[in-house]
C-alpha positions as CSV (number, residue, x, y, z in Angstrom):
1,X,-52.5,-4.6,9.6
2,X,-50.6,-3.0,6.7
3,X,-48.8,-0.1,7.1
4,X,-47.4,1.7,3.7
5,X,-43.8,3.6,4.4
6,X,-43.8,6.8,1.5
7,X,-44.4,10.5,1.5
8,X,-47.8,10.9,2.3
9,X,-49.6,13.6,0.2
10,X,-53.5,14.4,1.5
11,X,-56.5,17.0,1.7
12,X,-59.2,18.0,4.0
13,X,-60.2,21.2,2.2
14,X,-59.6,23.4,-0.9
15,X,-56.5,24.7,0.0
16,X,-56.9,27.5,-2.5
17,X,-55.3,29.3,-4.9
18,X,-52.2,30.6,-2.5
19,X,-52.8,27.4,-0.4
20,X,-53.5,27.1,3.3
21,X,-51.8,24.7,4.8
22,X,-54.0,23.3,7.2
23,X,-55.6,21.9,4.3
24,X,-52.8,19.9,3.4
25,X,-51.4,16.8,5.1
26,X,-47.2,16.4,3.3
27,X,-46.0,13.9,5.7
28,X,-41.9,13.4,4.0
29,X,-41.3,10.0,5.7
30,X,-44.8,8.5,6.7
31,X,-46.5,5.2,7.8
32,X,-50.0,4.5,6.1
33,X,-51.7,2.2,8.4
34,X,-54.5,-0.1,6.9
35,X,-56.9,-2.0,8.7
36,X,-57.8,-5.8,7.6
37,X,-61.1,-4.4,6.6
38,X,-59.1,-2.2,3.9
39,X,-59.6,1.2,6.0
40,X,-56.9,3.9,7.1
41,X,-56.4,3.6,10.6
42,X,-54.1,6.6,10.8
43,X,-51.6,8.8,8.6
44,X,-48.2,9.8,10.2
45,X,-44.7,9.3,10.5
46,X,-42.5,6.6,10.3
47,X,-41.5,5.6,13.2
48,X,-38.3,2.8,13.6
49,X,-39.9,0.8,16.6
50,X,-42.6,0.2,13.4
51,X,-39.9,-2.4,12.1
52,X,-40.4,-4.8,14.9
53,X,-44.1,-5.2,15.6
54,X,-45.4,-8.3,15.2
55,X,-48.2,-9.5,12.9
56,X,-47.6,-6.1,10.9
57,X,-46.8,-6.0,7.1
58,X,-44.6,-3.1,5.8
59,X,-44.8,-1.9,2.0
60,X,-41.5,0.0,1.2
61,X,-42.6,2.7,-1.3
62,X,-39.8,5.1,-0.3
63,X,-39.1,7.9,-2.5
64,X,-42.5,8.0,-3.4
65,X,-45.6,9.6,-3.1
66,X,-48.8,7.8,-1.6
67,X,-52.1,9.8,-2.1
68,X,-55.6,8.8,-2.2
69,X,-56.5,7.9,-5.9
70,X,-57.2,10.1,-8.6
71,X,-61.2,10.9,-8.8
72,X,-62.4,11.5,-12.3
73,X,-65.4,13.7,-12.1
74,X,-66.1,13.0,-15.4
75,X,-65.8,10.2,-18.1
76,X,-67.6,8.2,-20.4
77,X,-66.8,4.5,-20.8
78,X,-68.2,3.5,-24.1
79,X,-65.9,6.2,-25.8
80,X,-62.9,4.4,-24.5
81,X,-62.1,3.3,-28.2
82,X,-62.6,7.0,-30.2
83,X,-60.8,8.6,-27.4
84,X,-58.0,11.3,-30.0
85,X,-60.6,10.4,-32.8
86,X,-61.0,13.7,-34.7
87,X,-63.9,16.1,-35.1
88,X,-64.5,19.4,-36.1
89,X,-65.7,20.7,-33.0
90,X,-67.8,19.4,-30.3
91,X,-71.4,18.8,-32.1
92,X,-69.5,17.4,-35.3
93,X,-67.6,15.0,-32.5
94,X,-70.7,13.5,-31.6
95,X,-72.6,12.8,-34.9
96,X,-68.8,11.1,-36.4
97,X,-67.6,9.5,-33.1
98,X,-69.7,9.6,-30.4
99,X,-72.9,8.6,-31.3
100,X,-71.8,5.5,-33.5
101,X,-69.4,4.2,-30.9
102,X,-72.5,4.3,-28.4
103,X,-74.8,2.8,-30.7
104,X,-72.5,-0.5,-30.6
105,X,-73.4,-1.0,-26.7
106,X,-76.8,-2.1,-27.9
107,X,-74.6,-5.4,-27.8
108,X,-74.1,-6.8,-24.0
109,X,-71.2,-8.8,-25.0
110,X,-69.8,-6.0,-26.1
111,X,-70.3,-3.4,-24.1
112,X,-68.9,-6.1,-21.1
113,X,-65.6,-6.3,-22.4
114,X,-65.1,-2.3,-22.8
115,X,-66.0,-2.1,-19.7
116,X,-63.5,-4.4,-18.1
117,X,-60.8,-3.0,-20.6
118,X,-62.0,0.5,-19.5
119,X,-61.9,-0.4,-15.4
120,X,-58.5,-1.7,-15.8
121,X,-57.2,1.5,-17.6
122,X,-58.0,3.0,-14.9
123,X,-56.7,1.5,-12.4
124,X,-53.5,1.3,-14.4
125,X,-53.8,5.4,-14.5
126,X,-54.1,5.4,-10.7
127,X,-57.8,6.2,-11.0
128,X,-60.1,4.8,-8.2
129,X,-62.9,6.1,-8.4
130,X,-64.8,8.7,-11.6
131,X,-68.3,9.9,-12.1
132,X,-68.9,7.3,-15.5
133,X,-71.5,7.2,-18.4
134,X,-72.9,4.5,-19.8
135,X,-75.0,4.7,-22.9
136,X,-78.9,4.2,-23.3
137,X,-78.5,0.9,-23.1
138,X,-79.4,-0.9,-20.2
139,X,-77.2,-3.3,-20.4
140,X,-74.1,-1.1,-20.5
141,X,-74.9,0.2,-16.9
142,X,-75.2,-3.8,-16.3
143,X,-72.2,-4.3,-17.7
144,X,-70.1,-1.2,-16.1
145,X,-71.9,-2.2,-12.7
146,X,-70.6,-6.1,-12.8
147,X,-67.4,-5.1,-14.2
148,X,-66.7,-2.3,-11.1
149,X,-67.9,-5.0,-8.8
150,X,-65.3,-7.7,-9.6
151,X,-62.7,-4.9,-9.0
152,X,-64.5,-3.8,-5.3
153,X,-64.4,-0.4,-6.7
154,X,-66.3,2.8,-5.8
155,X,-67.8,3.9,-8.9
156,X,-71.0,6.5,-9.9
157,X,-72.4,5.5,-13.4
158,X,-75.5,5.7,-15.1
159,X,-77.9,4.9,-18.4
160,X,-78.1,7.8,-20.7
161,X,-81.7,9.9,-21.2
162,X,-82.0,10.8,-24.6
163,X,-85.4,11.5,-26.5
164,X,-84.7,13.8,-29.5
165,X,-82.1,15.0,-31.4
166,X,-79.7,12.5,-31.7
167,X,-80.0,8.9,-33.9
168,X,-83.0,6.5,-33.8
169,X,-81.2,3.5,-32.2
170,X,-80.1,5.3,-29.1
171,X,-83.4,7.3,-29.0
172,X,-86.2,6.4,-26.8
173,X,-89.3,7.6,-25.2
174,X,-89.6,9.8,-21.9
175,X,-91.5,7.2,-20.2
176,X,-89.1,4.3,-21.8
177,X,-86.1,5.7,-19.9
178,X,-88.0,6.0,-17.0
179,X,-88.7,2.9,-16.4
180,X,-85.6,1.2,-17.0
181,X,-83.9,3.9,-15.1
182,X,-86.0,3.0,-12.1
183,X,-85.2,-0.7,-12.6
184,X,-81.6,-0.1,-12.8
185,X,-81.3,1.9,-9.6
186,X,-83.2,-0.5,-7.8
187,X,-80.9,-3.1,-9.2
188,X,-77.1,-1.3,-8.4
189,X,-77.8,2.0,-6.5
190,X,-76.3,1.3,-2.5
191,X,-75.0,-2.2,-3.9
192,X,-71.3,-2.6,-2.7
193,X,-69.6,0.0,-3.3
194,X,-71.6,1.1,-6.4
195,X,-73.5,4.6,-6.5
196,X,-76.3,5.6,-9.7
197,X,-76.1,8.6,-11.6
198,X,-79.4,10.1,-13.5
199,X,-77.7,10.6,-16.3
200,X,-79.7,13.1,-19.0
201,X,-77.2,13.9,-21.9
202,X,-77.6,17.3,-22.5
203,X,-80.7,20.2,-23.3
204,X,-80.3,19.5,-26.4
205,X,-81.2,15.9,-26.5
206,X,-83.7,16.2,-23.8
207,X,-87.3,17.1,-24.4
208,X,-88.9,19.1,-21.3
209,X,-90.7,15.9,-20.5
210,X,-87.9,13.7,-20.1
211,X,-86.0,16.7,-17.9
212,X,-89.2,16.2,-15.8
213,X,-88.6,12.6,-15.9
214,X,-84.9,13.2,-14.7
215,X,-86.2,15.4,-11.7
216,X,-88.6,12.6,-10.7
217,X,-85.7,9.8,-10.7
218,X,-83.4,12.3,-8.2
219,X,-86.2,11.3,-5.8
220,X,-86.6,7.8,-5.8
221,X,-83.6,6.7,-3.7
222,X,-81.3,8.8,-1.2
223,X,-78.0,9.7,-2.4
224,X,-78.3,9.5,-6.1
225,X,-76.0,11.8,-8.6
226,X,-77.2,14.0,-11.2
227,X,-74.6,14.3,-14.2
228,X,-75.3,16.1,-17.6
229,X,-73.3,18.7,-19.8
230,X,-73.8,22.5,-19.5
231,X,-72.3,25.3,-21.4
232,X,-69.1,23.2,-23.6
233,X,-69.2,25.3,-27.0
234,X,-71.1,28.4,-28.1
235,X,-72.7,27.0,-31.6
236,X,-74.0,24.1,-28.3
237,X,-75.1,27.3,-26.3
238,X,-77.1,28.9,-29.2
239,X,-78.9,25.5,-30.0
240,X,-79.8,25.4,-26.2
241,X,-81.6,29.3,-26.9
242,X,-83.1,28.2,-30.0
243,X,-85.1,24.8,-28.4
244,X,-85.8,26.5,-24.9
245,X,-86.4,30.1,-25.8
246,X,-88.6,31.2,-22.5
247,X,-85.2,30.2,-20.5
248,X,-82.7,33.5,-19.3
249,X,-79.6,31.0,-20.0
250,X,-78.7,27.3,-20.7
251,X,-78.1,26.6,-17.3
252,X,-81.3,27.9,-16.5
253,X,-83.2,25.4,-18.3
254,X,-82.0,22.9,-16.0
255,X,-82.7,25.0,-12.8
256,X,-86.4,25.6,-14.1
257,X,-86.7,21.4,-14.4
258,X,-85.5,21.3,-10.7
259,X,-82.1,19.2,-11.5
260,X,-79.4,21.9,-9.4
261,X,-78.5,20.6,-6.3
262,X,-75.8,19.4,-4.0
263,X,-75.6,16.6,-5.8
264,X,-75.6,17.9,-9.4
265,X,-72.5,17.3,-11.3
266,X,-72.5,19.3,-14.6
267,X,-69.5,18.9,-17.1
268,X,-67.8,21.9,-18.8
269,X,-69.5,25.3,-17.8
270,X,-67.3,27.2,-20.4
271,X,-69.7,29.9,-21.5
272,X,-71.5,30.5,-18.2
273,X,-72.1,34.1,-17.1
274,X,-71.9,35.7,-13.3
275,X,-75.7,34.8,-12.7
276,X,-75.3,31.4,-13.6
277,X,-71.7,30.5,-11.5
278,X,-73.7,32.1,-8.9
279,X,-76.9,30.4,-9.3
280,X,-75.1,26.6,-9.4
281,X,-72.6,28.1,-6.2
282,X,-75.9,29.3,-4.4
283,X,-77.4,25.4,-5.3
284,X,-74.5,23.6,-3.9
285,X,-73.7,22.3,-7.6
286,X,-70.6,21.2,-9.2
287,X,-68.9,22.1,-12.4
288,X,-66.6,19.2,-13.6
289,X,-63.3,20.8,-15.5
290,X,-62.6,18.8,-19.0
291,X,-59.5,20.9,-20.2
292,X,-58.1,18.4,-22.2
293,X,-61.3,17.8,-23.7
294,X,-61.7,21.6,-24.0
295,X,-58.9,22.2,-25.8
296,X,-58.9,18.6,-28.3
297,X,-62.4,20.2,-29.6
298,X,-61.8,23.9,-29.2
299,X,-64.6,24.4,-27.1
300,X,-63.1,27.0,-24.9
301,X,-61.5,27.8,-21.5
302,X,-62.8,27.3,-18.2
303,X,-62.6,30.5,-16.0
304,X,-61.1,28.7,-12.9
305,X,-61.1,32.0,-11.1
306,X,-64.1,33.3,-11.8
307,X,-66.0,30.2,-11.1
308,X,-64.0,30.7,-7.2
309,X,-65.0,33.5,-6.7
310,X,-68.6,32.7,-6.9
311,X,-67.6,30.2,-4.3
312,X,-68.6,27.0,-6.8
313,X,-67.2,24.0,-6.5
314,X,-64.9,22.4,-9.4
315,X,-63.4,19.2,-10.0
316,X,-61.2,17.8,-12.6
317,X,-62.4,15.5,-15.1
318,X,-60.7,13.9,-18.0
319,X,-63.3,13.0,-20.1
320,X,-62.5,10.7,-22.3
321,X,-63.2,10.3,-25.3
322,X,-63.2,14.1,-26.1
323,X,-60.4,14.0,-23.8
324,X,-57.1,12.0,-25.3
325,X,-56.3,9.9,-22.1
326,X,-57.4,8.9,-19.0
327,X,-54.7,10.2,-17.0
328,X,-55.3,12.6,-14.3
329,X,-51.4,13.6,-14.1
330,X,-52.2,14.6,-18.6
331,X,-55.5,16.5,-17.3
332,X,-53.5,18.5,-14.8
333,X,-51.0,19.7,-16.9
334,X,-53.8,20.8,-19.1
335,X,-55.8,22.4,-16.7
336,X,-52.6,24.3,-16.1
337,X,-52.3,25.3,-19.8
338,X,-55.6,26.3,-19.9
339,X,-55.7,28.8,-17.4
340,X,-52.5,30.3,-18.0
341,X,-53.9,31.0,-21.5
342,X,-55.8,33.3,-19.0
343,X,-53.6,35.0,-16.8
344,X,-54.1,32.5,-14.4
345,X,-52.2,30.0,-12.1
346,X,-52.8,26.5,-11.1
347,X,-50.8,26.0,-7.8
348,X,-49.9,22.1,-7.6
349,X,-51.4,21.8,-4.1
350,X,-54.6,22.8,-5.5
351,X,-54.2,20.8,-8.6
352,X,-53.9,17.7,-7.0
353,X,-56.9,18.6,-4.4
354,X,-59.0,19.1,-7.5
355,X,-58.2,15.4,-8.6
356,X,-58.6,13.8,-5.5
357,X,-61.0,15.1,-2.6
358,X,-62.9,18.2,-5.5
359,X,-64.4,15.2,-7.4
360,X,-64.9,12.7,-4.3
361,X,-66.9,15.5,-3.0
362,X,-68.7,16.2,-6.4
363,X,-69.9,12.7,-6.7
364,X,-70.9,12.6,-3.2
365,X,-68.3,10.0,-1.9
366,X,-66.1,12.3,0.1
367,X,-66.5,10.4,3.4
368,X,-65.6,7.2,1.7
369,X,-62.5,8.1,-0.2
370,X,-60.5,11.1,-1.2
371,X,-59.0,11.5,1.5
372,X,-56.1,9.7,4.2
373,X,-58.4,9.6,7.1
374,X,-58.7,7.5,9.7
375,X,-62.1,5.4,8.5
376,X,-61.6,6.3,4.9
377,X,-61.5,3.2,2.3
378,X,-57.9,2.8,1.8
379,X,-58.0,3.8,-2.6
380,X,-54.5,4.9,-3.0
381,X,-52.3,5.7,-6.4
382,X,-48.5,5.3,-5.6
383,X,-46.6,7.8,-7.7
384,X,-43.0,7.5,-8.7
385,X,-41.3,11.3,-8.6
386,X,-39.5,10.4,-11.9
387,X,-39.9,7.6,-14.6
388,X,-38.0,9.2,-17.5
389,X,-34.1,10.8,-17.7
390,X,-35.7,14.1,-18.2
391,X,-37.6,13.8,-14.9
392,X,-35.1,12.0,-13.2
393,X,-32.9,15.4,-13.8
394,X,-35.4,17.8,-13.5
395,X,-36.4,15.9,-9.5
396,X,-32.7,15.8,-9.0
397,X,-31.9,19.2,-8.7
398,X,-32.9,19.6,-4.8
399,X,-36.2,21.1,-5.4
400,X,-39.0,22.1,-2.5
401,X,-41.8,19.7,-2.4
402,X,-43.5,22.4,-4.0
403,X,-41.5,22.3,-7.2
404,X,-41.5,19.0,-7.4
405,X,-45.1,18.3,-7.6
406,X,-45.3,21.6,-10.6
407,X,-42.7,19.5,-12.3
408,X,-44.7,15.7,-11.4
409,X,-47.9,17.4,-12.5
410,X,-46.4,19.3,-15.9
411,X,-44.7,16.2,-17.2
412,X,-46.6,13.1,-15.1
413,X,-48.5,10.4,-17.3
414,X,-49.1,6.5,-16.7
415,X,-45.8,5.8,-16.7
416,X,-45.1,7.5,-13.0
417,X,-48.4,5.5,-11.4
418,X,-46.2,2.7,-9.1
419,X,-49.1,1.1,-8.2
420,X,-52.9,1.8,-7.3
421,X,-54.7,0.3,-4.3
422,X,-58.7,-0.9,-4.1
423,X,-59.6,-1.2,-0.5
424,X,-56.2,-1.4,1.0
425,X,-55.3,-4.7,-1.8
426,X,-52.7,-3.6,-4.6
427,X,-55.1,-4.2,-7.9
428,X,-52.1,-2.7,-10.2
429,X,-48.7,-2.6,-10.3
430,X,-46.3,-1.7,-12.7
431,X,-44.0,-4.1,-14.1
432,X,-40.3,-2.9,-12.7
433,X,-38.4,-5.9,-11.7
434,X,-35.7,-5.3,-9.8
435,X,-37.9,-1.6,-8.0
436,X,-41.2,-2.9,-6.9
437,X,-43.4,-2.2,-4.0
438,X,-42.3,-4.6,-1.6
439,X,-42.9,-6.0,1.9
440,X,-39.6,-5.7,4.0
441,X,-38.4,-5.0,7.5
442,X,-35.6,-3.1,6.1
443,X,-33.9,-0.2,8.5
444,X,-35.2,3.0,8.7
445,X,-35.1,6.8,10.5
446,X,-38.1,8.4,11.6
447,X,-40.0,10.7,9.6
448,X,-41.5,14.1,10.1
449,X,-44.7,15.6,9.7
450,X,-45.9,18.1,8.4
451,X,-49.0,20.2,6.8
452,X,-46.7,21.6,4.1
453,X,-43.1,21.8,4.2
């Protein structure tokens, strides 16, 4: 067994916008124990008889924080390479990056070495697990898939439906994507740790027969995701009214082709109205919060606290390549901006729930990671407090844990991921010689636990 010393940072629940703290496990000096099967056998504190059981590995990460790895609700993989590639808004973004950057995955070689570049940016960003989007390629869910494998990581991807309204070469027929969308989840859906998405771009690319075929592919196989865009920009929102003018709302063109459910994970939601947040809350649906996406293109602001008090759930999501980076610590501090443009307030508590356990549970993986409990697969990010002078003097001013995970998540990036964790096995560590993770039967004092201090 493997037991990782640290301050131990986990959710069960939302803890809200004034946070409960029974939703919170902050554990100041705590033990992470790991089973040989790369489980979590139990969260809690240190305790100093730990130094002298036998057959039990310790990893020192004191005077850091250990939480579950980030969860990216939303991402696309084959944009990796026009990620802060300029547009004039979102449809201009994907006639002059998007769609020729996807139209390159037609090549397998290709598309199998930005995928492997793309995995290990991730797990270099302390990223575990993210709801992923191929292209309509084929062999870029291939490539993803055998990529994620070789890494043992938990992963939701899927083959872009397109079958109007975007360029010839990534254009096919209704019944085309079918079938090679049936042959792919036969071929990855369930396999290790690997999870399929039906992935239809968005209205505007979708004929009502292919939305049709998207409904039929939700029922093939238990446990599959539904991803697509809804509601980004208002010039999108108005080209949605003009190609589906017998539906109330944009949204309601995908309730009318039966895609809303618990499983339904639908990127953006910035020009939704009161029915529809209450519509996709009623449905069990998921909104997945791009604000640094939002603000690259202009798109607009989500309405965090609207979208709560419908009671619907929201995760956060960097997506790349609209979003700059793949960090979740950048698409924190964002998501922060973005609502205080609105009178609101992002509590840090709830900002980290939203990148962990919000998008486990979006994707449908919630009882497999996202979380520090016992049974849960142990996908950890190790996050130093301070990586730069400026954090180093802004941490050192004997601030509550509170204030020191506002000031981790406004100035966080890369640089502070220590290390990130695939199944209880270190996969990344950051170069430091002299201050890495390290096994060691050093002294210690016991810890203390805690909800929230």
């Amino acid at each position: 067994m493997r037991l990782l010393r640290g301050t131990l940072l986990g959710f069960e629940r939302d803890p809200g916008a004034e946070p409960d703290r029974g939703a919170i496990t902050w554990i100041e000096d705590g033990a992470l124990a790991i089973g040989d099967d790369g489980r979590i056998v139990e969260a809690r504190a240190w305790r100093n008889e730990d130094r002298h059981r036998s057959g039990l590995e310790i990893v020192d990460w004191r005077d850091r924080l250990i939480m579950p790895g980030f969860v990216d609700a939303h991402v696309h993989y084959p944009q990796l390479d026009v990620a802060a590639a300029w547009a004039r808004g979102l449809l201009d973004w994907l006639e002059r990056q998007t769609f020729p950057a996807e139209a390159a995955f037609a090549d397998a070689g290709h598309a199998n070495e930005v995928a492997g570049a793309f995995l290990d940016a991730l797990l270099r960003h302390g990223t575990t697990s993210a709801g992923v989007w191929a292209t309509v390629h084929p062999a870029s869910v291939d490539a993803f898939f055998e990529q994620a494998a070789a890494r043992d990581m938990r992963m939701v991807c899927g083959k872009v439906l397109m079958d109007r309204n975007c360029p010839a070469g990534l254009r096919e027929t209704a019944d085309r994507a079918e079938r090679a969308s049936l042959a792919l989840i036969e071929r990855w859906h369930g396999r290790g740790r690997l999870g399929y998405a039906v992935t239809p771009r968005f209205a505007p690319t979708s004929s009502p027969g292919l939305l049709d075929v998207a409904a039929r592919l939700m029922t093939v196989r238990e446990g599959l995701v539904l991803q697509t865009h809804v509601a980004e920009s208002r010039d999108e929102v108005a080209w949605v009214a003009e190609l589906f003018p017998d539906s109330r709302s944009y949204l309601d063109v995908y309730e009318r082709a039966g895609l809303l459910g618990p499983r339904s994970i639908l990127a953006h939601g910035l020009w939704l109205d009161a029915v529809d947040r209450e519509r996709l809350a009623a449905l069990g649906a998921s909104l997945a919060f791009c604000p640094s996406s939002n603000l690259v293109l202009g798109s607009g602001l989500l309405d965090l606290d609207a979208a709560t008090r419908a009671g619907l759930a929201v995760a956060l999501a960097t997506d790349v390549g609209g979003g700059p980076s793949l960090s979740m610590l950048r698409a924190l501090h964002d998501a922060h901006q973005v609502l205080a443009l609105q009178g609101q307030h992002l509590d840090p508590w709830r900002g980290f729930y939203l990148a962990t356990l919000a998008g486990a549970r979006a994707l449908g993986i919630d009882r497999q990671v996202g979380r520090l409990a016992p049974g849960c697969e142990a996908d950890l990010v190790v996050l130093d407090w301070a990586v730069t002078p400026e954090q180093r003097r802004q941490q050192a001013r004997g601030k509550d844990a509170t204030a020191r995970l506002f000031t981790l998540m406004m100035t966080g990036d890369d640089r502070n991921v220590a290390a990130t964790y695939v199944m209880g096995a270190q996969r990344w560590r950051r170069p430091e010689p002299g201050r890495p993770g390290r096994s060691r039967r050093g002294p210690a004092s016991r810890g203390r636990r805690s909800h929230m201090p």
